[in-house]
ROMIKOL-194272 format. One record per residue (C-alpha): residue number from 1; residue in one letter; x, y, z. Coordinates in steps of 0.1 Angstrom, whole numbers. Each point is the difference from the previous one (the first is absolute). Layout:
// ROMIKOL-194272
(site NUM A (X Y Z))
...
This chain:
// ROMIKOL-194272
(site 1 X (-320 108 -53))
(site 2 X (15 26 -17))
(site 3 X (-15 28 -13))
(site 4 X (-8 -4 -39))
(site 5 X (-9 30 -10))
(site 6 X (34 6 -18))
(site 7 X (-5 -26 -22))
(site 8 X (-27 6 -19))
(site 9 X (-2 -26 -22))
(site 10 X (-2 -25 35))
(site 11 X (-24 23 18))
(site 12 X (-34 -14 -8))
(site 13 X (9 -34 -8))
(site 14 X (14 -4 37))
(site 15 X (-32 17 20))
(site 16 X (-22 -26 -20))
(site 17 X (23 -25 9))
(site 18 X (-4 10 35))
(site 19 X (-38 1 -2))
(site 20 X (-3 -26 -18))
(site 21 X (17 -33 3))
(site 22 X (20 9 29))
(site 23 X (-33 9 22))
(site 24 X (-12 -32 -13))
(site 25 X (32 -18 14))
(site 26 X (-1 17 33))
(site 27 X (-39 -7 8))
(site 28 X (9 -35 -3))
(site 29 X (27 -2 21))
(site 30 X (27 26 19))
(site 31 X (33 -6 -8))
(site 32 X (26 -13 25))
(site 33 X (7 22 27))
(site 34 X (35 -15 -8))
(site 35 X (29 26 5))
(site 36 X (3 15 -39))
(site 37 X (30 19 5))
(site 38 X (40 -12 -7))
(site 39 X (26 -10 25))
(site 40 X (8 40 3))
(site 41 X (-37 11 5))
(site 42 X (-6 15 -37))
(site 43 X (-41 -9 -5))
(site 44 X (-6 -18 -27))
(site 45 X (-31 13 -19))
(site 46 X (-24 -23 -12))
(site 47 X (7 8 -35))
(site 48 X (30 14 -22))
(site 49 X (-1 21 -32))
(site 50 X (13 29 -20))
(site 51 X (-14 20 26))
(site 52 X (25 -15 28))
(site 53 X (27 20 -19))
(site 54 X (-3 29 -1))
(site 55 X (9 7 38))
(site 56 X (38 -4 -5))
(site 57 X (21 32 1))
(site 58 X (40 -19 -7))
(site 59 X (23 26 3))
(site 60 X (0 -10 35))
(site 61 X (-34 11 22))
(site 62 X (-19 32 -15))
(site 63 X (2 8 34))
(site 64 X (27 -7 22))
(site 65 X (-15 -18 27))
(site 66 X (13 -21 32))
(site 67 X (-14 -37 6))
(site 68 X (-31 8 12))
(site 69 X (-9 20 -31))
(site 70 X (1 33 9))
(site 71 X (17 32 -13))
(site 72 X (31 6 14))
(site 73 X (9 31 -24))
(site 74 X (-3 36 12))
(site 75 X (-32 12 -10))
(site 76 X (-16 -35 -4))
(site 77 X (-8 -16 -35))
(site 78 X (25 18 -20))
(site 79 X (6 -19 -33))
(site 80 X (33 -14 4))
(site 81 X (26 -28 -1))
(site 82 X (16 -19 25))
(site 83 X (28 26 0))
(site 84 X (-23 23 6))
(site 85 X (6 21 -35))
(site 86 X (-30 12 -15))
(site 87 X (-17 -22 -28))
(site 88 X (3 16 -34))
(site 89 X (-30 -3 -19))
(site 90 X (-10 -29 -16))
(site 91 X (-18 -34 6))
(site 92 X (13 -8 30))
(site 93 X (-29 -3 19))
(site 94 X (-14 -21 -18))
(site 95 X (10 -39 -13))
(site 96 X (13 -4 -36))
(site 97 X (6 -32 -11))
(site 98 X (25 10 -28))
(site 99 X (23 20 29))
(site 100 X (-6 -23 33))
(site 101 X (-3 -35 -13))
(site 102 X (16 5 -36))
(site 103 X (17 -32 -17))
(site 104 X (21 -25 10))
(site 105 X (38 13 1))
(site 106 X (-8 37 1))
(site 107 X (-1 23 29))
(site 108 X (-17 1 26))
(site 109 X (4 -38 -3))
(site 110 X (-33 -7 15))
(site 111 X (-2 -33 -24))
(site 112 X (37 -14 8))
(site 113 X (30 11 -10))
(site 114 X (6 -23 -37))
(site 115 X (-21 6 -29))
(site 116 X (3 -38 -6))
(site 117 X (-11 -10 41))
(site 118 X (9 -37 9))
(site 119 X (-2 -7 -38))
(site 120 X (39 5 -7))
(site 121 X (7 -11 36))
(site 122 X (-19 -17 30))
(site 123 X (4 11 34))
(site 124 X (32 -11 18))
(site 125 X (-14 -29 19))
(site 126 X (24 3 33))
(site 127 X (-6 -22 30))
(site 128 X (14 7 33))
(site 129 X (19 -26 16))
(site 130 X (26 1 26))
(site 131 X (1 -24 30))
(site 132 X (28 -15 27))
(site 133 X (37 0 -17))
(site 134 X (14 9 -29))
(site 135 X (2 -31 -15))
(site 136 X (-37 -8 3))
(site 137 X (-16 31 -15))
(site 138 X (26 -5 -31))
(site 139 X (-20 -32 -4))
(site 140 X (-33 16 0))
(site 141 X (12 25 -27))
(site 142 X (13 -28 -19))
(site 143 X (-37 -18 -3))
(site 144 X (-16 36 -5))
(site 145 X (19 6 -29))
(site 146 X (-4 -35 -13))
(site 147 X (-35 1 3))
(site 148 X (-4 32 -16))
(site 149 X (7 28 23))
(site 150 X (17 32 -22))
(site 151 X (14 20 29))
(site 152 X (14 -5 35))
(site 153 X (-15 12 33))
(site 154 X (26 -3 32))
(site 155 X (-17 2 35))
(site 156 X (23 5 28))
(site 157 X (-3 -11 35))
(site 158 X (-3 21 31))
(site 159 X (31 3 12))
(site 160 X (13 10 -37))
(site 161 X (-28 24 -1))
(site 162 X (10 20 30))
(site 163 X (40 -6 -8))
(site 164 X (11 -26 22))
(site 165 X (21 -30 -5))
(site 166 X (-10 -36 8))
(site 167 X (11 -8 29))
(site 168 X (-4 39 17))
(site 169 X (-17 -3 34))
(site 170 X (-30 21 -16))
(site 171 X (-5 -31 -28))
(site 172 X (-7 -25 22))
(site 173 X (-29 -20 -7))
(site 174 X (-9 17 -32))
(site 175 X (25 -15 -29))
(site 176 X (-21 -6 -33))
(site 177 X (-30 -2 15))
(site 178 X (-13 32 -25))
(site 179 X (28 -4 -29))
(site 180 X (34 -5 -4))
(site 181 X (31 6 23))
(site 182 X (22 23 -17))
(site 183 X (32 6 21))
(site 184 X (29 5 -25))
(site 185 X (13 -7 -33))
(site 186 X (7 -31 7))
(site 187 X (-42 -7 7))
(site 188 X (-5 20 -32))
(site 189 X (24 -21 -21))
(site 190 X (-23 -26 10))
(site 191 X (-35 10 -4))
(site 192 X (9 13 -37))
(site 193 X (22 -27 -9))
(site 194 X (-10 -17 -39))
(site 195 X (-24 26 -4))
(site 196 X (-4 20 -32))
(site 197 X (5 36 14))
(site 198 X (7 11 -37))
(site 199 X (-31 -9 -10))
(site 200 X (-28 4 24))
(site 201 X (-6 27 25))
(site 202 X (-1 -2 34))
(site 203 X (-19 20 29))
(site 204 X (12 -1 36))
(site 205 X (-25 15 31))
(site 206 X (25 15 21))
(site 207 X (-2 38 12))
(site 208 X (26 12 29))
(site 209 X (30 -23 -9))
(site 210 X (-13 0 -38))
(site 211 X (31 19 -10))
(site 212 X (28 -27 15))
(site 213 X (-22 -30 -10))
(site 214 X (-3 17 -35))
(site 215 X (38 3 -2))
(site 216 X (5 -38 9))
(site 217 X (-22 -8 -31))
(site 218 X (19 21 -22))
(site 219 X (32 -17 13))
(site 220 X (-15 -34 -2))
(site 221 X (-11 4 -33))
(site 222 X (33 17 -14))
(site 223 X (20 -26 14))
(site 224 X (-20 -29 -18))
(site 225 X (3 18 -32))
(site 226 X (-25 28 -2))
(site 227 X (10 33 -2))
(site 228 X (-24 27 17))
(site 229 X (-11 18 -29))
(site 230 X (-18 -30 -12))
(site 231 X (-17 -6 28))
(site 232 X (-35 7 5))
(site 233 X (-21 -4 28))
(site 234 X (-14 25 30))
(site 235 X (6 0 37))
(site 236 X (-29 17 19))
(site 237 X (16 24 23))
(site 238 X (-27 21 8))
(site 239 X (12 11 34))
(site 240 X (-35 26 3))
(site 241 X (-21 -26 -1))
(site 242 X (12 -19 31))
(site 243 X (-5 26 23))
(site 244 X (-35 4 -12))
(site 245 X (-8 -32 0))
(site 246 X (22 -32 1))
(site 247 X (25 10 26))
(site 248 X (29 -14 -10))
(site 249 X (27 27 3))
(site 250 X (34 2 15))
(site 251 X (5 38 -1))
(site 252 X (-8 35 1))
(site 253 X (-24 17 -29))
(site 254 X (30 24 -9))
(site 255 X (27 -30 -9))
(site 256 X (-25 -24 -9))
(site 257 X (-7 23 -29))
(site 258 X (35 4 -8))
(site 259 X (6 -29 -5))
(site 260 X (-30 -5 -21))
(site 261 X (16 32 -24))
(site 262 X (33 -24 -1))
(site 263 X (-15 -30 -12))
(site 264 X (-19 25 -27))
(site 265 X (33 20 -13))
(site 266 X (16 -33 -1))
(site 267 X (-19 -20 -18))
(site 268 X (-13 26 -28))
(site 269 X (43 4 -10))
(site 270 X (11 -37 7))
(site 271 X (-34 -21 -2))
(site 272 X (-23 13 -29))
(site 273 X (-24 -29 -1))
(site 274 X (-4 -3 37))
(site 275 X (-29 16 21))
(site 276 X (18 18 29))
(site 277 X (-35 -1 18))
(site 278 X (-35 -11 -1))
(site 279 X (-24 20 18))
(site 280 X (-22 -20 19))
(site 281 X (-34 3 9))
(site 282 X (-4 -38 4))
(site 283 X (8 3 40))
(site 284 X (-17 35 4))
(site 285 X (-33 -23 -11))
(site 286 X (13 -28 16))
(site 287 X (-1 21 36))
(site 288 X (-38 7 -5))
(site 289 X (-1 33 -24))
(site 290 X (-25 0 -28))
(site 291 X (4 1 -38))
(site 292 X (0 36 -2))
(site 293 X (28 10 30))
(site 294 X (27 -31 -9))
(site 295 X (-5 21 -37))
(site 296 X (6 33 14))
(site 297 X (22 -11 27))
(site 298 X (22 -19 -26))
(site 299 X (0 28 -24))
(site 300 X (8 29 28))
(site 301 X (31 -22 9))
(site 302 X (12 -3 -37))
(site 303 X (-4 35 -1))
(site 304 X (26 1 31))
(site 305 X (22 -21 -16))
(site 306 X (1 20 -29))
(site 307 X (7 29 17))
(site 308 X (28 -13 17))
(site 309 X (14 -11 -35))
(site 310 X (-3 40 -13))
(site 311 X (13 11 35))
(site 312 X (36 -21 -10))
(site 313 X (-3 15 -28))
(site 314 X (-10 -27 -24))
(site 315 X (-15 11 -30))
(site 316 X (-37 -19 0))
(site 317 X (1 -19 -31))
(site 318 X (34 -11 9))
(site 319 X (-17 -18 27))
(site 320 X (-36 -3 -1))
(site 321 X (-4 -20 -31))
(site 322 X (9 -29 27))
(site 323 X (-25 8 27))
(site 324 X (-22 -32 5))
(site 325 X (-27 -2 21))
(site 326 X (-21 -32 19))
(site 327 X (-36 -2 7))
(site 328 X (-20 -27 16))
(site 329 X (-29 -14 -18))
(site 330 X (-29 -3 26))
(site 331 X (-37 -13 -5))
(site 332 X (-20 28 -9))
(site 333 X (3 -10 -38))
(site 334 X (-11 33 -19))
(site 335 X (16 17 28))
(site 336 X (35 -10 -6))
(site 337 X (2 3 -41))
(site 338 X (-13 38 8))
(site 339 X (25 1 25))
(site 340 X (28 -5 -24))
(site 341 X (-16 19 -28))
(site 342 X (0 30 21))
(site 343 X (37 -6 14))
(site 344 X (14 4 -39))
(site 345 X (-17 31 -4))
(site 346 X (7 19 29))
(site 347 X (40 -12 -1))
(site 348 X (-2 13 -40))
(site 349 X (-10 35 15))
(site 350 X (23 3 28))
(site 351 X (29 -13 -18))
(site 352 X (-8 27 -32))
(site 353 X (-15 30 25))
(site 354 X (15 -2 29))
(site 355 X (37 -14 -5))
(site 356 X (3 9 -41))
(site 357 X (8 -32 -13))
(site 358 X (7 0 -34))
(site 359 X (11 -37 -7))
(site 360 X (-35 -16 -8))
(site 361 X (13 -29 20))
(site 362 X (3 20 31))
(site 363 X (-34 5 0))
(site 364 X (-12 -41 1))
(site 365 X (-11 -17 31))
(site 366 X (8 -33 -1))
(site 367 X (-10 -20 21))
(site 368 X (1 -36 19))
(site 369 X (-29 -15 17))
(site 370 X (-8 -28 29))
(site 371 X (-30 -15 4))
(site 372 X (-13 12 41))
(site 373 X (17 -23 25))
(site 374 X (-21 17 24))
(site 375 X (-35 -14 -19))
(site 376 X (10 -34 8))
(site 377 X (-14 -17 24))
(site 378 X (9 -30 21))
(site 379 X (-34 -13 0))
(site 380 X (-12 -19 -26))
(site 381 X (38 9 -20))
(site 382 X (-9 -16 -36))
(site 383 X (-29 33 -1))
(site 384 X (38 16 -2))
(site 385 X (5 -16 -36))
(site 386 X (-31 20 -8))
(site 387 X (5 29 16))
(site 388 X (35 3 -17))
(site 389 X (-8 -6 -39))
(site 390 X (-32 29 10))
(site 391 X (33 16 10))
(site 392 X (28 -9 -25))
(site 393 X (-31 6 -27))
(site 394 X (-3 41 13))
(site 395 X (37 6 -6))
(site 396 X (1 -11 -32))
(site 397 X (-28 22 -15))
(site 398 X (16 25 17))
(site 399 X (30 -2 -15))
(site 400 X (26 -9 17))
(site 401 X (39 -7 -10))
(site 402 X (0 -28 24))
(site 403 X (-18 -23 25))
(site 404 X (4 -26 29))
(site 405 X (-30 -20 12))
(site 406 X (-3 -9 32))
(site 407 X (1 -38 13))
(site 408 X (-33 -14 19))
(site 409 X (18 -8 28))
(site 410 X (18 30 8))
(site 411 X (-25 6 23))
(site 412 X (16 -27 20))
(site 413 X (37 0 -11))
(site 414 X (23 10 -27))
(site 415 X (-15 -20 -25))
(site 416 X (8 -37 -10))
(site 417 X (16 -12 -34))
(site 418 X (-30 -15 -10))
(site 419 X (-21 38 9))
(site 420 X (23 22 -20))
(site 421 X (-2 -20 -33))
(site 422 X (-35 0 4))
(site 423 X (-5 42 5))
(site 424 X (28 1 -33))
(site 425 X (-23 -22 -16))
(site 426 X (-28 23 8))
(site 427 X (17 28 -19))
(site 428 X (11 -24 -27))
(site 429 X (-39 -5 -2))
(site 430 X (-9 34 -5))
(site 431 X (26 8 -28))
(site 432 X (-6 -31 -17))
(site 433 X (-41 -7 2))
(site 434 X (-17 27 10))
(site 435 X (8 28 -36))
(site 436 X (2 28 23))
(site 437 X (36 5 -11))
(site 438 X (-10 -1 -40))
(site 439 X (-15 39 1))
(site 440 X (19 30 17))
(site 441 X (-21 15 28))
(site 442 X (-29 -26 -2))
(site 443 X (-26 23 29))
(site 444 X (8 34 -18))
(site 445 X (-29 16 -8))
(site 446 X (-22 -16 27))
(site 447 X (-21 28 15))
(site 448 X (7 -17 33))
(site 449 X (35 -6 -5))
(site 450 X (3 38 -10))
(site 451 X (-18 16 27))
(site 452 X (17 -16 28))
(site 453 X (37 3 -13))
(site 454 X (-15 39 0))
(site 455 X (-13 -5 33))
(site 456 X (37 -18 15))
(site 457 X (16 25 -21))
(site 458 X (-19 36 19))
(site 459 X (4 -22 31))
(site 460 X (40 -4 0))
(site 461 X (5 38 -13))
(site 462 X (-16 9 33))
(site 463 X (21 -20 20))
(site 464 X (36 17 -19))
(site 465 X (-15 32 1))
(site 466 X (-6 -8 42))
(site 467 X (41 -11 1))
(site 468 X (8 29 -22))
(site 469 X (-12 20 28))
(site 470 X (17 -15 28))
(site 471 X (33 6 -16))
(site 472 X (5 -34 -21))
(site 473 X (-3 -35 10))
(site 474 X (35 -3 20))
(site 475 X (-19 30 22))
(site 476 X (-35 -19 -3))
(site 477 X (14 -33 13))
(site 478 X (20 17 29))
(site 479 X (-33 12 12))
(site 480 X (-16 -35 -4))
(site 481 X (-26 11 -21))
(site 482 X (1 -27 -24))
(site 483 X (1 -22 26))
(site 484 X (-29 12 16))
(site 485 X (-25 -1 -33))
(site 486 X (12 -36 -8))
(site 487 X (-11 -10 41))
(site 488 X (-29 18 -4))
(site 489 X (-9 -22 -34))
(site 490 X (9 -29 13))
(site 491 X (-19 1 33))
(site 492 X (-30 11 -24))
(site 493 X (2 -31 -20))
(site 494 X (4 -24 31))
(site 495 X (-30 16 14))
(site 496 X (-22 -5 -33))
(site 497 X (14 -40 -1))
(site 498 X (-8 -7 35))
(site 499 X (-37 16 -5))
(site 500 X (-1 -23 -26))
(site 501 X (-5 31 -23))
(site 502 X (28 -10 -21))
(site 503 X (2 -37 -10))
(site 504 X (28 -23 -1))
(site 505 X (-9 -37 -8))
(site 506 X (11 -22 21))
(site 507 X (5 28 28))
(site 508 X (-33 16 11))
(site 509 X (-22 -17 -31))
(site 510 X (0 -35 -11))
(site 511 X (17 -18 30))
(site 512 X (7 -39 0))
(site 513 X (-6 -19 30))
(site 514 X (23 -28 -19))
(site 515 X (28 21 -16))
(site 516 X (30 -21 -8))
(site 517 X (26 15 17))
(site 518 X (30 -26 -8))
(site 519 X (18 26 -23))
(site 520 X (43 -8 -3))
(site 521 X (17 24 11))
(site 522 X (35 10 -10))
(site 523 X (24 -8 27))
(site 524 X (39 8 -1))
(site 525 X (18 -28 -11))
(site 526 X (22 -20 27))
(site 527 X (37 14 -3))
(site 528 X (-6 29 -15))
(site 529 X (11 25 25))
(site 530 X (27 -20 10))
(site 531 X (15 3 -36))
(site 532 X (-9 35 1))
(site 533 X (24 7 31))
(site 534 X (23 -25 -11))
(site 535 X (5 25 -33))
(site 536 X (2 33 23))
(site 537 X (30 -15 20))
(site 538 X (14 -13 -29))
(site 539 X (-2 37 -20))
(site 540 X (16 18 31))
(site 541 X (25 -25 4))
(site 542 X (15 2 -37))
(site 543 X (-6 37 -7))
(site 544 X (26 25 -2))
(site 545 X (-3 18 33))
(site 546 X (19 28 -10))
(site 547 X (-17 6 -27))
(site 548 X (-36 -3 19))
(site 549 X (13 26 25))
(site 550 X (10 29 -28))
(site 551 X (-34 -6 -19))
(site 552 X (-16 0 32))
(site 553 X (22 30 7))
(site 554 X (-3 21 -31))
(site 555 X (-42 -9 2))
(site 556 X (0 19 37))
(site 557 X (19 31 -14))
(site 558 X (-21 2 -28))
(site 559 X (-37 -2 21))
(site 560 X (18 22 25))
(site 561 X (6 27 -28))
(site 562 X (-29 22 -15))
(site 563 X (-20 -12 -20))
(site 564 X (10 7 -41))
(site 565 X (10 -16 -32))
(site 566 X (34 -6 14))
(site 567 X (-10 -15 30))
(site 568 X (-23 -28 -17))
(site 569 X (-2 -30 21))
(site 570 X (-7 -27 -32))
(site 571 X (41 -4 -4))
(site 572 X (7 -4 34))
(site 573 X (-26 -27 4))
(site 574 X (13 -15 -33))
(site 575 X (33 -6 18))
(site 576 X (-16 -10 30))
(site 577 X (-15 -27 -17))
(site 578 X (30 -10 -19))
(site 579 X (17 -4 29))
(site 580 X (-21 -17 17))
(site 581 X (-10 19 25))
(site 582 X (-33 -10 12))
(site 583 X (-38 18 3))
(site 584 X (3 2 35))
(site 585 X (37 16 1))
(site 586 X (-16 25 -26))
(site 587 X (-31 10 17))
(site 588 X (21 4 32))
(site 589 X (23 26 -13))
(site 590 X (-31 18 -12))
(site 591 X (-19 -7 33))
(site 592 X (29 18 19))
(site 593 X (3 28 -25))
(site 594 X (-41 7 -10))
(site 595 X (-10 -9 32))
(site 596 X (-35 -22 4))
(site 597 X (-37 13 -3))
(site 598 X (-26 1 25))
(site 599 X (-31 -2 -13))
(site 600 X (-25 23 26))
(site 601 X (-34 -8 3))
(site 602 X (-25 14 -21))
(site 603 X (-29 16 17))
């Protein structure tokens, strides 16, 4: 426990509570020798109070320190901050709940970024769908929206993902087994077709090709109607976080991020209410990291991207104010709200100390959350409905802008009709039942709560301040480091589950000899790839050719050129799209001029 002595007024009531009743308590029975610690190995202590507070130095560590704690400063515990300046004086070594948890609405954000919370406006209540053709994922949005879905969520397939056409050699075997087939225009015509792009928003998962599949939405939608400006929705282009962790890229660091820095300048001057990125931790977690590195992982890349952005010569709050960011939602309840409690604070200070934004909006993170597709579990799959309203439940006292709830069965599949109504029905639950949206912030204040957002928070500095020093994340991830800490957390939790030191029901505690196991599983429906080809040959048949050979022509000068304002790849793969030119015939041009990445092993 921590020491009370600086709290007078709790000083003797808490040594007769230890010598009293909780003597009493222990003589008649130990506790559990259970694992009291979370996911990322922060000890829980028995028992939380105003003395659990006053540990928290914000400005970033009192003492810059690597992962493992120690000093990394010259001359060991120097009081400073994570850019290593000297502290002025004042109380930053200490908490202040006024300064570091404040009110709603109000820097450093702590408690959400609207005075008013989900009171003026619930969570956007996004489920992601995407599955075989065009044609069928359009129907699946359609009974979403009907049933009371507010936002769109595209998942692509695997070919789309790493840019290659239907019916490439390298598809084979893998069309809409993970999402939709996305090949042209002509497939994006499709998938959007009836939908109300002017009034709900739309996210799309899609990182290497994200800027050419991005440019076939804007067509799409302009063509039915809608003009870009008034189009709101993100793509999640977060090309950092694949090499660290998904592995889905298509090219070098060095273009990968140039792109990224066109999609940015282009969207803040011709799409103002579209998020040109979200910067996504979900994966990082998803790979095996804990709570503390997907933050500080997640918040180093944004920190690249932004960067990037000043090194184009953007001005940050003409671009920043559209920074999004996604985080997965995992089981370690108290964990996850302090994760996201921390991640608004620390952005608030870099954002104002470190890059000088002025706009206030600059400063928010906003964020997206998914409940953890890797809690589920194929045994005993309804526990998964539990698991993910434990889940869906965190995100929302933490605050987010916007969440997606996994399916039960996507352990098994991508989830059936019948599954994803369900986990939307979970959030509609929550909103509706539960009165956790009727206050702002509903776990501020908790002594628990308090402490281990502190405790994330010190953790994640440590972690930036460790990047800082190996020359930034591009530098960091060239070196494998990140990849290394996530490997090193993930064989760390495997080891604890399969010593049965960390519990998962239905896994390693409370196993059925009689589990039903006669769970539907989606299936792609009959036809469905043979409409998607027949639409391919179709589109290249009809097309202009000329015209595909002098977009694809002016989009190979352009990526051949360095990289600038002028050299901006969005209009080229504007008129790529327009002219039908297809993902594959893109990604090829780019292939032959950026070349492919190797990823080598980490050791």
């Amino acid at each position: 426990m921590s020491d009370p002595s600086r709290d007078p007024d709790w000083s003797e009531r808490l040594r007769a509570w230890d010598a009293g009743p909780l003597r009493r308590s222990l003589a008649n029975g130990p506790e559990r020798r259970d694992r009291f610690s979370t996911i990322s190995d922060v000890e829980m202590e028995r028992l939380y109070g105003p003395w659990s507070l006053r540990a928290g130095a914000h400005g970033g560590p009192a003492v810059a320190a690597g992962p493992s704690g120690e000093p990394v400063g010259p001359g060991g515990p120097t009081a400073v901050d994570h850019l290593g300046r000297p502290l002025e004086p004042g109380p930053w070594a200490d908490f202040d709940p006024l300064r570091d948890v404040g009110l709603p609405g109000e820097p450093p954000f702590t408690r959400g970024l609207h005075p008013t919370g989900y009171r003026s406006r619930p969570w956007t209540m996004r489920m992601f769908a995407g599955f075989g053709a065009a044609e069928d994922t359009n129907a699946r949005f359609r009974d979403l929206l009907a049933a009371g879905q507010t936002g769109l969520s595209v998942a692509y397939d695997m070919p789309t993902l790493y840019g290659y056409d239907t019916d490439s050699p390298e598809a084979e075997g893998e069309f809409g087994t993970c999402g939709v087939a996305v090949s042209s225009l002509s497939d994006m015509e499709v998938l959007l077709a009836g939908l109300p792009l002017d009034r709900v928003s739309t996210s799309m998962t899609i990182n290497s090709p994200a800027a050419p599949i991005w440019a076939m939405y804007i067509v799409a939608a302009e063509k039915a109607g809608v003009p870009r400006a008034a189009l709101e929705g993100t793509i999640q282009n977060d090309i950092l976080k694949e090499y660290v962790a998904q592995k889905e890229y298509l090219f070098p660091p060095g273009p990968s991020m140039r792109l990224v820095t066109d999609t940015i300048e282009f969207g803040s001057r011709e799409l103002p209410r579209w998020n040109t990125i979200s910067i996504s931790g979900y994966h990082i977690r998803e790979a095996g990291s804990t709570a503390v590195q997907e933050l500080a992982f997640t918040i180093a890349d944004g920190m690249a991207y932004v960067e990037a952005a000043l090194a184009r010569g953007l001005a940050v709050d003409s671009f920043a104010p559209r920074l999004s960011f996604f985080f997965n939602s995992h089981s370690d309840f108290f964990e996850e709200i302090a994760k996201f409690r921390a991640a608004r604070r620390i952005w608030w200070k870099l954002m104002t100390r470190r890059y000088g934004a002025r706009d206030e909006r600059s400063t928010w993170l906003r964020f997206h959350a998914q409940t953890a597709g890797v809690s589920l579990t194929p045994q005993q799959p309804l526990n998964n409905l539990t698991r993910v309203a434990l889940q869906a439940l965190a995100a929302v006292l933490g605050g987010t802008q916007s969440l997606h709830t996994d399916a039960y069965d996507e352990a098994l599949a991508v989830p059936t009709a019948q599954a994803a109504l369900l986990a939307l029905r979970q959030q509609q639950v929550i909103a509706e039942e539960t009165g956790v949206a009727s206050t702002v912030d509903p776990l501020g204040g908790s002594w628990f709560v308090e402490s281990l957002t502190n405790q994330t928070e010190r953790a994640v500095w440590a972690y930036l301040d460790e990047i800082d020093r190996r020359g930034g994340m591009l530098a960091a991830v060239s070196d494998g480091y990140p990849q290394r800490e996530i490997a090193d957390a993930a064989y760390r939790f495997q080891r604890e589950v399969d010593a049965g030191e960390r519990r998962i029901v239905g896994v390693n505690a409370y196993l059925d000899a009689n589990e039903v196991t006669g769970v539907p599983i989606l299936a792609v429906p009959p036809g469905a790839l043979e409409r998607q080809l027949a639409r391919l040959q179709r589109t290249r048949r009809d097309r202009d050719p000329e015209a595909v050979a002098a977009a694809l022509a002016g989009l190979r000068d352009a990526a051949a050129r360095p990289e600038s304002s002028e050299t901006n790849l969005m209009p080229h793969f504007i008129r790529c799209a327009a002219a039908y030119a297809t993902l594959g015939e893109q990604c090829a041009v780019l292939r032959e001029v950026f070349g492919e990445y190797r990823e080598s092993a980490a050791v």
